[in-house]
C-alpha positions in Angstrom: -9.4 -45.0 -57.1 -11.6 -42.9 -59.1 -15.0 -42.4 -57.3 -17.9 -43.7 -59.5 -21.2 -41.0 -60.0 -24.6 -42.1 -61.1 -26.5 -39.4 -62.5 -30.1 -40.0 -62.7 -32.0 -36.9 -64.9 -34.6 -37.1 -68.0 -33.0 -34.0 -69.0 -30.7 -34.4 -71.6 -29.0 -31.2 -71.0 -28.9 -31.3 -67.8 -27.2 -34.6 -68.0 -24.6 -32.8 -70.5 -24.2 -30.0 -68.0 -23.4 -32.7 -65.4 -20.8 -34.0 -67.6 -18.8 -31.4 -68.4 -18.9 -30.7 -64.4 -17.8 -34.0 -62.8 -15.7 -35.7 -65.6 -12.6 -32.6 -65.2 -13.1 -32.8 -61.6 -11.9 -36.7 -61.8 -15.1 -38.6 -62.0 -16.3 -41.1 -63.8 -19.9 -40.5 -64.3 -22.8 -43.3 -65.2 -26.1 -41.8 -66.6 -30.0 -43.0 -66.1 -33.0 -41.6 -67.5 -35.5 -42.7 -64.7 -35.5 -44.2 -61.7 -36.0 -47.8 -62.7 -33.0 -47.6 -65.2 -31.0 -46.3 -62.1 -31.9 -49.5 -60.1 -30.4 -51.7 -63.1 -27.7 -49.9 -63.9 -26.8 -50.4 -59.6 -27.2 -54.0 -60.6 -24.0 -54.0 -62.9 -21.7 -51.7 -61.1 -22.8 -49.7 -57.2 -21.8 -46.2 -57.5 -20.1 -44.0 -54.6 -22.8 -41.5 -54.7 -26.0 -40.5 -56.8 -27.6 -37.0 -57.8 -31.0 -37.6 -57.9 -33.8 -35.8 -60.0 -37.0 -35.9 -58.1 -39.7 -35.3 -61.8 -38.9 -38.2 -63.6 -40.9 -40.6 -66.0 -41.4 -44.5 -65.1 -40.3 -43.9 -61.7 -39.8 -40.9 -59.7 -36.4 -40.0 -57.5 -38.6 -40.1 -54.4 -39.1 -44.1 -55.0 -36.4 -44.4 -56.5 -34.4 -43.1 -53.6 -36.6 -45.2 -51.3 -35.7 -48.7 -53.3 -32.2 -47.5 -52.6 -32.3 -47.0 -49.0 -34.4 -50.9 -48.6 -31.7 -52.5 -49.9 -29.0 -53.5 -47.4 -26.2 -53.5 -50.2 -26.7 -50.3 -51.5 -28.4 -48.0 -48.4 -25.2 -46.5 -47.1 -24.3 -45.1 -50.8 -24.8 -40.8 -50.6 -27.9 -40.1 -52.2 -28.1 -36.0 -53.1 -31.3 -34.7 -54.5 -30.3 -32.1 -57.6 -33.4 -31.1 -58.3 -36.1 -28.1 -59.6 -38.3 -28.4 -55.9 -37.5 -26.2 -53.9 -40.5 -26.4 -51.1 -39.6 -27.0 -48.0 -41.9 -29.9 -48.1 -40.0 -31.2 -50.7 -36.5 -30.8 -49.0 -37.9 -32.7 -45.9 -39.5 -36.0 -47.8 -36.3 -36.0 -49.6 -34.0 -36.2 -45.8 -36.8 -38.6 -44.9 -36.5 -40.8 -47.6 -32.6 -41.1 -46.6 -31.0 -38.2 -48.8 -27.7 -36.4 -47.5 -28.4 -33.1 -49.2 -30.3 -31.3 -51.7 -29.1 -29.3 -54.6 -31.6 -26.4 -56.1 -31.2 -26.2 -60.2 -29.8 -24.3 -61.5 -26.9 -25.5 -59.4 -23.5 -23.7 -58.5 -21.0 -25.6 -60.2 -18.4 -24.7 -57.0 -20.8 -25.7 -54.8 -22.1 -28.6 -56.2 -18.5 -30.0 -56.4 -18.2 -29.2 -53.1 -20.9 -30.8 -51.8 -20.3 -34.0 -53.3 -16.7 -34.1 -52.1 -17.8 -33.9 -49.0 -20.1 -36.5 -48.8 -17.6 -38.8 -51.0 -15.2 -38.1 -48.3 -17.6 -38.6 -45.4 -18.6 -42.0 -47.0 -15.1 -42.8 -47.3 -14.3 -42.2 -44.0 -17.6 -44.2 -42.4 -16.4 -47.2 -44.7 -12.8 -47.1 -42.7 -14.3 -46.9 -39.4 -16.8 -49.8 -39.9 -13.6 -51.4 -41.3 -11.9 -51.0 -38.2 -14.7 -51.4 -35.9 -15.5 -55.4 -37.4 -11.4 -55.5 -37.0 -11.7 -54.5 -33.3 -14.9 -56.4 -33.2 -13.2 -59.9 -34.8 -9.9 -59.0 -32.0 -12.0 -58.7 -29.2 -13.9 -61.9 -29.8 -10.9 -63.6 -30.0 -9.0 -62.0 -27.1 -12.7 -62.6 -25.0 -12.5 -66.1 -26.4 -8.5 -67.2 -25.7 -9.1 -64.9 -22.2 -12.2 -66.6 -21.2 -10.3 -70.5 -21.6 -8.7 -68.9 -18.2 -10.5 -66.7 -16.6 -14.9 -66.4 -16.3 -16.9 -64.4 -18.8 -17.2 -61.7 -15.7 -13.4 -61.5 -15.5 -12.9 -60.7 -19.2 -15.8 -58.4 -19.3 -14.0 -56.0 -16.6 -10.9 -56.0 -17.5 -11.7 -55.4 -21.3 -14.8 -53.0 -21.0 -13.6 -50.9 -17.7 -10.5 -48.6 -18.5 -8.4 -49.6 -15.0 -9.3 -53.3 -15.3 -5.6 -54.1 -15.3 -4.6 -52.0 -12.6 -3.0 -53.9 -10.0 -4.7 -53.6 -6.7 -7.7 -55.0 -4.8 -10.3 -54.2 -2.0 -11.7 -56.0 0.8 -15.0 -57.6 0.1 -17.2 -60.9 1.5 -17.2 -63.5 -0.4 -18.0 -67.4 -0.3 -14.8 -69.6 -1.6 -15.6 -73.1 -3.2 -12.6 -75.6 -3.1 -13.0 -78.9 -4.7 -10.5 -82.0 -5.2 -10.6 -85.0 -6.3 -9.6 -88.1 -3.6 -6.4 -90.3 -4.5 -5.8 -88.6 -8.0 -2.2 -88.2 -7.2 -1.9 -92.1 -6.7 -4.0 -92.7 -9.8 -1.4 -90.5 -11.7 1.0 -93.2 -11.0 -0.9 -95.9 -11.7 -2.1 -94.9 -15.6 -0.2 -93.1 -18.5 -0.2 -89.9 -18.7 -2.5 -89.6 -22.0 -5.4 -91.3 -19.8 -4.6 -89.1 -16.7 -4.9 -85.9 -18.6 -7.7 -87.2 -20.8 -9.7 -88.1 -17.5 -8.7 -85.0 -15.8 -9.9 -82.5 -19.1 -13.0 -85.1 -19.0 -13.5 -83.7 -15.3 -12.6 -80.5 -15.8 -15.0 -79.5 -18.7 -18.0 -80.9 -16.7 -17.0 -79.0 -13.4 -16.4 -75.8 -15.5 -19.9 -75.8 -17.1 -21.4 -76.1 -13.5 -19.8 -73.6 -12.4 -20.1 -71.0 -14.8 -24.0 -71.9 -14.4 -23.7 -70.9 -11.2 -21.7 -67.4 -11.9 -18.5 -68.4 -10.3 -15.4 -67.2 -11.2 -12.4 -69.8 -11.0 -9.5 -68.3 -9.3 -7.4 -71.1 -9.9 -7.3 -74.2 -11.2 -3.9 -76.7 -9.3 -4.2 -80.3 -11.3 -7.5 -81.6 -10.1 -8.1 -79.4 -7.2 -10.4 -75.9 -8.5 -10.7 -72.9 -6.4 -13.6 -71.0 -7.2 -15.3 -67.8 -6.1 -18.9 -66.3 -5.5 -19.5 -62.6 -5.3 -16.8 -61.2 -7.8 -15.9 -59.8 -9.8 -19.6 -58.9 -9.7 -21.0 -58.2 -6.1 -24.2 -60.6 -5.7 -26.1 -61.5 -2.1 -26.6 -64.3 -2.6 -22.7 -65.5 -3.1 -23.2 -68.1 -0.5 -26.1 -70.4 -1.7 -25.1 -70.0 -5.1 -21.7 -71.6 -3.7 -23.5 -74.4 -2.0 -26.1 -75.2 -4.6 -22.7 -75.4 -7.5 -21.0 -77.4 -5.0 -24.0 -79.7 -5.0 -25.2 -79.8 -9.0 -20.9 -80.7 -9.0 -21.6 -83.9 -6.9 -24.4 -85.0 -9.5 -22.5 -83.9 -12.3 -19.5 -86.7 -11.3 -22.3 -89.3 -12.1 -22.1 -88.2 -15.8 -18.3 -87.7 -15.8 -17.9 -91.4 -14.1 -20.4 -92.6 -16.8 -18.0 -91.0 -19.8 -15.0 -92.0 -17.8 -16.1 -96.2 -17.6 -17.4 -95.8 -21.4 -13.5 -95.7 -22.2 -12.6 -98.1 -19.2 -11.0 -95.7 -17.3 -11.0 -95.3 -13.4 -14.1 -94.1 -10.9 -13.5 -90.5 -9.7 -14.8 -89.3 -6.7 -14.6 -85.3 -5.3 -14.6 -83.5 -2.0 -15.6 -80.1 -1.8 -15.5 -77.3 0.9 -17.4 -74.1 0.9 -16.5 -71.0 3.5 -17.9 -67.3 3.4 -15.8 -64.8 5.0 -13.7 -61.5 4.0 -10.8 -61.4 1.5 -9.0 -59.1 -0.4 -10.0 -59.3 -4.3 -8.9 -57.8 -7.6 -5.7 -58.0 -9.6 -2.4 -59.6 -8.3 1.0 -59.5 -9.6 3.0 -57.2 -11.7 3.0 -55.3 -14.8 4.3 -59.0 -17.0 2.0 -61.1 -15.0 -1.5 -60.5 -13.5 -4.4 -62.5 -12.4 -7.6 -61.6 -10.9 -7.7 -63.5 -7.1 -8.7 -63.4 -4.1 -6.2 -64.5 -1.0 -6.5 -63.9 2.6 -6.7 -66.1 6.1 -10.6 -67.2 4.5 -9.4 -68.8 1.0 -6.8 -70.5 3.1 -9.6 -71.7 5.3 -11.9 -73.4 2.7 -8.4 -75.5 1.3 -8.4 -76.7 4.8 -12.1 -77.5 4.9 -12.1 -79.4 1.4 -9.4 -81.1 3.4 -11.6 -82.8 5.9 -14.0 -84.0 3.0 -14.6 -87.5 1.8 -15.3 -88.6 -2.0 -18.9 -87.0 -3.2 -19.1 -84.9 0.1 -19.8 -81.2 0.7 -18.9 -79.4 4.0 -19.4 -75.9 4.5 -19.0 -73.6 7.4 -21.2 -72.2 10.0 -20.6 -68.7 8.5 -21.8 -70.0 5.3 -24.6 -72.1 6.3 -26.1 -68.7 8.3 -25.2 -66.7 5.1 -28.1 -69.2 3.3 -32.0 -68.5 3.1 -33.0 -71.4 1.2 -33.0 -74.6 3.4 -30.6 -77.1 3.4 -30.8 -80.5 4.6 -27.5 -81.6 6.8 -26.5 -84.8 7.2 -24.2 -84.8 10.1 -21.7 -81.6 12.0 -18.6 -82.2 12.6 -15.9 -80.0 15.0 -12.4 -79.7 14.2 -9.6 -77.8 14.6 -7.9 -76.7 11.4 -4.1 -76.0 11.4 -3.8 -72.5 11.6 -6.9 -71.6 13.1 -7.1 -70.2 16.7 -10.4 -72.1 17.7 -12.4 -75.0 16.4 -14.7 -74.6 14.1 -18.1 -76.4 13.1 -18.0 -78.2 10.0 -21.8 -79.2 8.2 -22.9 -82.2 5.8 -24.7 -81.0 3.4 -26.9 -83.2 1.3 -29.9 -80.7 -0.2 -30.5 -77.1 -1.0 -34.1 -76.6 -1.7 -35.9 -73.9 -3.8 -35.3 -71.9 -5.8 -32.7 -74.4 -6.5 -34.2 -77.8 -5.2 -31.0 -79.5 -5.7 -29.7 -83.2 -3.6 -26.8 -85.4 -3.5 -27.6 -88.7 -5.0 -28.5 -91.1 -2.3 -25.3 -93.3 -1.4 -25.6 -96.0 1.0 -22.2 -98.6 1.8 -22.7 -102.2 3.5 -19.5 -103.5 4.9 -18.6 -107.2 4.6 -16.5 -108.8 7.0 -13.2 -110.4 5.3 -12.9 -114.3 5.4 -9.4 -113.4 7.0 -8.8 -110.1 8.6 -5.9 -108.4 6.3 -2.9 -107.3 8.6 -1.3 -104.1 7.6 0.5 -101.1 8.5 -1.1 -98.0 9.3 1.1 -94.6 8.7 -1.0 -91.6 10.0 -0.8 -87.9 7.3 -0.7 -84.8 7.9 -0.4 -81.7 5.2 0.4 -84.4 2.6 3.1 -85.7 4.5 3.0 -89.4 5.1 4.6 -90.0 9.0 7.3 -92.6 9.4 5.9 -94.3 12.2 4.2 -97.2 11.4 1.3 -98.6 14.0 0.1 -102.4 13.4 -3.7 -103.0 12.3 -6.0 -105.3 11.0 -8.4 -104.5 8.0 -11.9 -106.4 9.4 -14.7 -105.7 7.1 -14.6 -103.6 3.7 -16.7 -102.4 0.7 -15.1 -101.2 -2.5 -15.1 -97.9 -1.1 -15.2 -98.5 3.0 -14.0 -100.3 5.8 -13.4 -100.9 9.1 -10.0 -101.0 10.8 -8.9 -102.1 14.4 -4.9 -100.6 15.1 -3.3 -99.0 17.9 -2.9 -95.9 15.6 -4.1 -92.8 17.6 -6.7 -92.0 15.0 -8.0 -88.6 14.5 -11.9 -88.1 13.1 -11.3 -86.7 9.2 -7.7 -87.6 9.2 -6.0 -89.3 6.3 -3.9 -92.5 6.6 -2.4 -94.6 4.5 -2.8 -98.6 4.9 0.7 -100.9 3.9 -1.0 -104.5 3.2 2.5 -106.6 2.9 0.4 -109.6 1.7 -0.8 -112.3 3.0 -0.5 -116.5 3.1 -4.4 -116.0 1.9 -4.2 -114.6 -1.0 -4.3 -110.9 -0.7 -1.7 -109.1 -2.6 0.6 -106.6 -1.2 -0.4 -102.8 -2.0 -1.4 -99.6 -0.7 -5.1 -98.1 0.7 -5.3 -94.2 1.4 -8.1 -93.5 3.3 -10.1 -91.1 5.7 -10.6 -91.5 9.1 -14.6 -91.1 9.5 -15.3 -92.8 12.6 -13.1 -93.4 15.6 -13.7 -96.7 18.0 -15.0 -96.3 20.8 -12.1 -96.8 24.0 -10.1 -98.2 21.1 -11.4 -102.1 21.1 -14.3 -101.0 18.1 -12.8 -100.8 15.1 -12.3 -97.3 13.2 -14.6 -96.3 9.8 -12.1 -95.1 6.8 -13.4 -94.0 3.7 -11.3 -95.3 0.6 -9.8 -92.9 -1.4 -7.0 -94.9 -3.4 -6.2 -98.4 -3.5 -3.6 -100.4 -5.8 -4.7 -101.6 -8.6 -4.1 -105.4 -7.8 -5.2 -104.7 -4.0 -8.5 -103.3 -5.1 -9.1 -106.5 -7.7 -8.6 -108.6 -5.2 -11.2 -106.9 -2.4 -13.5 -107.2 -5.6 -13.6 -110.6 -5.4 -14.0 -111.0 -1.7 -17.6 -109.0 -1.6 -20.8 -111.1 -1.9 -22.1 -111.5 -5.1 -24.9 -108.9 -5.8 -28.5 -110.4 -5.4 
């Protein structure tokens, strides 16, 4: 395309002279008198580059040149002086006002041509790179923004701003895993169809996601309704560990909205356990040249799965090596010892409730009275482990309840924090015949108390029914 020259000169001659210079040379030249004609005539068509007279009626090339430069549409066009000034005074105002160059009159036709070649040329060339640079500005937006649906903001910024970011490899750092799940989801899934199952699980999801970004965690994973999260990378931060513990905490409030949003639409109450752990693992990029993710694996992830294990609904347990990697106090409910599969010792397992400043955060207060049943319910207690419901059944009675307790006498040898699952084959009374999975919080004393289990999925039918025998509310 033919570049377009605005000549701007009182001089009719030199105007002439112009002429005769540019037109053979391929351009198409417009003419102004003055400055202020200049400025109208941009108004109709925007030139690829102006010589300038500086001595001009109406308006001067200096202001002229300077109303050029203010106005965002037109401040990138070349601007070269052409002019009868030759003080170095004058040559530095003009680069000040935004020039390129500065011609002397009487100017070498050879090198005048020159010159504005050049700086057509160099125009040319900064209008292709900002081209591409919004192009690769527009694609890296949306490869940050389809990226960052999977992995955190942190993960996308190394991998797309850090040359190696997709090197496969890792290093061994400490960091504090957070592994949540949500109690008796796999039941519900069979219970509800599968549009209300995924819209409560997205429902879920979106609110845990925003926490926990808040919180600069980076999901490693999320499996269905369980999320694996880490603290401490990709970016290294001290205090990984309470910032674990206080998102694990603003997640437990954050299921009263999602339970709000969820009963708006008559869908099911949710409830989550979650199990923090700080320890060493090895982190970075996993996998192959097709397929890579950003992890971390190692003896410690596998330990907080196992903690998150041992929780109830709206619980948090964390280890001891992440309650001593905290500064800001906590408040602990209860400790508890077990002995994860796995693990060569026991560990110490801690409640906790509160994390106080900076982050003053607290579990909503939750208090259960059991009811004793009009008729104990007899059922059939099959003890879990790793998922895996045992065959052997043990006979029980179901004494007192709540809608998301009770109390059960069996000759089961019940563990503390073990699951079970409860076979209610119906009963002359009323109660219909369904299912209860439950944790073991409590174990009778010399086996003749009755054992506390915490609810984690009932039938549907079973749990209508247990409705109707609590007291009405006062």
């Amino acid at each position: 395309m033919t570049a377009r020259i605005l000549v701007v000169d009182d001089t009719p001659a030199n105007i002439q002279t112009l002429a005769a210079t540019l037109k053979p040379a391929g351009y198409q030249v417009v003419v102004a008198t003055n400055g202020e004609q200049a400025l109208e005539v941009m108004h109709r068509a925007v030139p690829d580059l102006i010589l300038l007279d500086i001595m001009m009626p109406v308006m001067d090339g200096y202001e002229a040149c300077a109303r050029i430069k203010a106005n965002p549409a037109w401040c990138e066009i070349p601007v070269i002086f052409l002019t009868a000034k030759t003080d170095t005074a004058d040559l530095v105002k003009a680069f000040e006002l935004g020039a390129v160059d500065y011609v002397s009159k009487p100017f070498n036709t050879h090198e005048l041509l020159a010159r504005v070649q050049t700086h057509l040329t160099m125009n040319q060339l900064r209008v292709g790179l900002a081209g591409k640079n919004e192009e690769l500005a527009r694609v890296n937006a949306l490869v940050r923004n389809a990226f960052g649906r999977y992995v955190s903001e942190e993960v996308v910024a190394s991998i797309l701003e850090t040359p190696d970011g997709l090197e496969i490899g890792g290093e061994e750092r400490e960091l504090t895993i957070l592994m949540s799940d949500l109690r008796g989801f796999t039941a519900l899934t069979e219970q509800l169809p599968p549009q209300e199952v995924i819209g409560a699980l997205n429902l879920y999801l979106e609110a845990m996601v925003e926490v926990i970004y808040r919180f600069d965690g980076t999901i490693d994973e999320i499996i269905g309704d369980a999320i694996l999260v880490m603290f401490g990378a990709p970016v290294a931060r001290t205090d990984h560990a309470e910032r674990a513990v206080a998102c694990g905490i603003a997640m437990q409030c954050a299921m009263t909205g999602v339970n709000a949003q969820l009963q708006a639409r008559r869908g099911p109450a949710l409830e989550m356990g979650i199990g923090v752990h700080t320890g060493r693992v090895i982190v970075g990029n996993i996998g192959s040249e097709r397929r890579t993710k950003y992890a971390a694996v190692g003896a410690n992830v596998n330990l907080a799965g196992r903690i998150e294990s041992y929780t109830t609904g709206g619980q948090l347990l964390v280890s001891e090596s992440t309650r001593d990697a905290i500064r800001a106090p906590l408040t602990v409910a209860h400790t508890f010892t077990v002995e994860p599969k796995g693990s060569a010792r026991s560990i110490a397992l801690f409640e906790v409730t509160g994390i106080g400043a900076p982050h003053d955060l607290a579990l909503p207060a939750s208090h259960t009275e059991l009811h004793p049943l009009p008729v104990p319910v007899p059922v059939q207690c099959l003890l879990i482990e790793d998922k895996a419901v045992g065959r052997a059944a043990h006979d029980g009675t179901l004494v007192s309840c709540s809608m998301r307790d009770g109390e059960l006498a069996t000759t089961a040898p019940l563990v503390a924090l073990s699951n079970v699952k409860l076979l209610v084959p119906g009963t002359a009374e009323g109660a219909p015949a369904g299912e209860i999975y439950a944790k073991v919080t409590r174990v009778g004393d010399s086996g003749a108390a009755p054992s506390r289990l915490r609810f984690t999925s009932i039938s549907p039918e079973l749990r209508a029914w247990l409705q109707q025998q609590q007291p009405p509310q006062p």
